[in-house]
C-alpha positions, 0 to 999 in steps of 0.5 A, a space after each residue: 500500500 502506498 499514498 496516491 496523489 491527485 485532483 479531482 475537478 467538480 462539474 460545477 461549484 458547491 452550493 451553500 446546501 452541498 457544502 452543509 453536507 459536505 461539512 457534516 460527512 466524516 469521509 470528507 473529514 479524514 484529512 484524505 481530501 482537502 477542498 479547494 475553492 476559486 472564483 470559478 472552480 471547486 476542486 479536491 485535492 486528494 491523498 489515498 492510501 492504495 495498492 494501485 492509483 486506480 484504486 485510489 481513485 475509485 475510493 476517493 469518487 466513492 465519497 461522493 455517494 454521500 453528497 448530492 448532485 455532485 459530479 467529478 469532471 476529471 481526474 489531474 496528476 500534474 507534473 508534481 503529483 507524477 513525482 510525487 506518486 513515483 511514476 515521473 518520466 520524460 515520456 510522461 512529462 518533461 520534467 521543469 528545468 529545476 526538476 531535471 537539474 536536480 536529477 542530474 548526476 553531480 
């Protein structure tokens, strides 16, 4: 078992009665999602414990059976959740040059 990262981007903004559950469900509560709001956005960040990332992710979606009318738009891993989950290459993604300097050989 291992910590998976990613982000998981709503469909839509929460409103005041989805965030009433949301506060108020002990599975949000764990410290495995954290809820990232912007003008535009509502997104996850999530950290699950798992065998694989696809069973980290289905986990964190399975969340969202307790709360109404919210939908998940898309999955993200982005350059720092690569390194982070190990699965960093330069087919992949390339790396930013700070990432790449520190990877070379001294």
């Amino acid at each position: 078992m291992r910590d998976w990262r990613f982000t998981l981007h709503l469909q839509d903004l929460l409103t005041p009665e989805q965030l009433d559950t949301l506060f108020g469900l002990d599975s949000f509560s764990d410290g495995r999602t954290n809820l990232v709001r912007g003008p535009d956005t509502a997104e996850f960040w999530c950290t699950f414990k798992a065998g694989t990332l696809t069973d980290a992710i289905a986990e964190a979606l399975g969340l969202f059976a307790d709360l109404p009318g919210v939908l998940v738009r898309s999955v993200e891993l982005d350059e720092i959740a690569l390194d982070d989950n190990g699965m960093w290459t330069p087919a992949v993604i390339p790396a930013p040059p700070s990432v790449e300097a520190s990877r070379s050989p001294s």
